[in-house]
N, C-alpha and C positions, 0 to 999 in steps of 0.2 A: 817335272821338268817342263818349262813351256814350250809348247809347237810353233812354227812360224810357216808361215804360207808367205814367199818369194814373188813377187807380181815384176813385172817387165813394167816399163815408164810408161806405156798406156794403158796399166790397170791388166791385163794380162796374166794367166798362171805364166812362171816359168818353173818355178821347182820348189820344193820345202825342206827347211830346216829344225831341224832337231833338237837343236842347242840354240842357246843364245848367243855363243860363239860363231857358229853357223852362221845365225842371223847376220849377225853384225861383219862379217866377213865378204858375205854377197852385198850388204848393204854400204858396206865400203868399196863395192864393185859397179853402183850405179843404181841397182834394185833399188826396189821397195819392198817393206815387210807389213806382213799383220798376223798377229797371234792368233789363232787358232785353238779346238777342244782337240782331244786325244781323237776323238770319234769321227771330226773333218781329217785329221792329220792320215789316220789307218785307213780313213773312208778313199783316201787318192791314192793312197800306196797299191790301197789291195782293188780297186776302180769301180768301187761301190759311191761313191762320191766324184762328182767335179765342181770346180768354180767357176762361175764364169766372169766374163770382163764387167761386168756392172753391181759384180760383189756378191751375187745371188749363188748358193750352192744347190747345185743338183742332185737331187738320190736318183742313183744309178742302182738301186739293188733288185731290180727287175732284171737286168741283163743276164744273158743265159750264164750258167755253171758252165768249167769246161773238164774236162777229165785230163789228165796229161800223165803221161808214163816215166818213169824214174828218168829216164834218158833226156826226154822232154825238160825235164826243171834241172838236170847236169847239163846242157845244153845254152839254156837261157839264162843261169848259172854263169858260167864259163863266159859269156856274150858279157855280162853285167859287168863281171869279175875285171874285165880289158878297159870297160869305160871307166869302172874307178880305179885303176891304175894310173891310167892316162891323164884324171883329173888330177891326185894324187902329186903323179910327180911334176904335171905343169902349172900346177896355183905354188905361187910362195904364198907363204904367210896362211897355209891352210887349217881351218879348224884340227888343233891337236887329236880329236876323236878318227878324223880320219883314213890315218895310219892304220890306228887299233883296229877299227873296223872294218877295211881294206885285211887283215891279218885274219879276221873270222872269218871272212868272205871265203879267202883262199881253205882256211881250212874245213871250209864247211862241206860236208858227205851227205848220200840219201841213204846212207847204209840200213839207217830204221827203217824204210819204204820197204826192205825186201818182206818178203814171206813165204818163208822155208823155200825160199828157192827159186820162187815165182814173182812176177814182177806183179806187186797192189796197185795200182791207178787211186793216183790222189783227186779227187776235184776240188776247184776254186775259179774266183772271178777274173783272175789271173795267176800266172807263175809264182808269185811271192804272197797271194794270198793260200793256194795251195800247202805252198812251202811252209808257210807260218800256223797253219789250220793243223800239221803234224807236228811243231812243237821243233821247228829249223828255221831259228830267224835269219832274215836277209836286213844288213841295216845297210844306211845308205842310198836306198829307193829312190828317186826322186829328190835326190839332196846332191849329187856331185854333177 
């Protein structure tokens, strides 16, 4: 499925899309688009990549690891969970995927994180690379 990286009208990241329906929905909103590899697309989600305004991407995967604790990623989680709500019920005309995966959001748990008891500490370069590094996808990242 093709990636699309969302630019503001002076060449600017603003967010990415997923789909081509994505695409074409921001880009009926004023954006601009440009396709992208899988490896740009996860490289922004999870902030091992950036773009910058002159087309040029960054590797970011020097930047430290962070450790964060179940409560940690149910937390930023829950934060996420409110913005694509929000987005959700204020765009008409929203990419069909959005609902759905607004629906996995909500029901998504850390209950694999436990360990016998005890709380594991995940690491990642952020909350949703953490999250995706134990096999708990977050979709919608940088897309609403």
């Amino acid at each position: 499925m093709a990636k699309h990286i969302i630019l503001n009208t002076d060449g600017s990241f603003s967010r990415l899309a997923s789909t081509d329906e994505a695409k074409d929905f921001w880009e009926a909103q004023g954006y601009t688009s440009s396709s992208i590899s899988d490896d740009q697309f996860n490289g922004v989600r999870w902030s091992t990549k950036s773009y910058e305004k002159d087309g040029t991407w960054v590797d970011n995967s020097e930047a430290p690891v962070i450790t964060f604790t179940r409560l940690e990623l149910e937390e930023e989680l829950a934060k996420f969970v409110t913005i694509a709500e929000h987005s959700v019920a204020n765009h008409d005309n929203a990419p069909s995927h959005w609902a759905t995966d607004l629906n996995t959001l909500k029901s998504t748990n850390y209950d694999s994180l436990d360990d016998g008891g005890a709380m594991a500490s995940v690491t990642g370069y952020n909350w949703v690379d953490a999250s995706e590094k134990n096999s708990i996808p977050i979709p919608l990242v940088l897309e609403v």
